[in-house]
N, C-alpha and C positions, 0 to 999 in steps of 0.2 A: 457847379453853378445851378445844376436845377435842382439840386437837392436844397442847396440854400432859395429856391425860391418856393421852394415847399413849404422848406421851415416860417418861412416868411406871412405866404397864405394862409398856415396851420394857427399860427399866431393871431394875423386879422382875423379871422373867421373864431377865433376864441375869446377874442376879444368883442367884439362886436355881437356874439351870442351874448355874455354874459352881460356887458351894456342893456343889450332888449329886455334878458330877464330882468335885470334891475330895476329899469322903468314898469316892468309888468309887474312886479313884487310891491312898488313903491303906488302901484295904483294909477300910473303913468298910460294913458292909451297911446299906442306903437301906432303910429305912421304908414302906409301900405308902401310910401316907397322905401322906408325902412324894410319894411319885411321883403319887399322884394331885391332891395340891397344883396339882404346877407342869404336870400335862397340864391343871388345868383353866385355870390363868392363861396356859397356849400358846395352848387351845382360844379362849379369849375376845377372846387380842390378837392371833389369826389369821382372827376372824370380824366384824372391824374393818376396813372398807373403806380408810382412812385408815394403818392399820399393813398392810395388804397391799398396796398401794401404794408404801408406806417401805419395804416387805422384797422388792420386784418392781425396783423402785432401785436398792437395794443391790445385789443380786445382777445389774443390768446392771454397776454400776459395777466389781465382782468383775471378770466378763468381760471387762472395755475392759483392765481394770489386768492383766490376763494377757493376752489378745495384745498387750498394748505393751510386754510382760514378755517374750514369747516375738519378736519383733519387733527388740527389743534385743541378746537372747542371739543371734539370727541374725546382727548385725552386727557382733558383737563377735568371733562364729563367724568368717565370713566377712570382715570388713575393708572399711572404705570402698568401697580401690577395688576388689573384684571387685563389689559391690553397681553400683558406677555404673552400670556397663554392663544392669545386669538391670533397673531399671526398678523397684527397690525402692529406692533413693538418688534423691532430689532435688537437684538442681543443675545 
């Protein structure tokens, strides 16, 4: 149950960011009770042990998916074979 109302909050709170940006993109001036809206539904799904854990996650999995992003562009740099010899090529 409280994981689904995680999923729930994680949702609003993404939802409602990207709304702001859109009206901020569009040249839209944001409302203060808007802004204070969605600081307080941040504030609430950032002092949720369960969503700071899911947002500690993600942003590992960020990190892993760019060094094997930058890992990639190195081999693609460099080419098989000069990699074999360095000890970054498996085989």
């Amino acid at each position: 149950m409280a994981d689904e109302l995680v999923k729930f909050q994680h949702q609003q709170l993404n939802e409602v960011g990207q709304f702001l940006q859109m009206k901020q993109r569009d040249g839209i001036e944001l409302m203060p009770e808007e802004i204070a809206q969605f600081e307080t539904m941040r504030e609430e799904f950032l002092n949720n042990p369960t969503a700071k854990g899911f947002l500690d996650a993600q942003q590992q999995m960020q990190q892993l998916h760019q060094a094997v992003g930058r890992f990639l562009d190195k081999t693609f740099e460099l080419g098989p074979s000069r990699l074999r010899g360095s000890g970054w090529f498996l085989r």
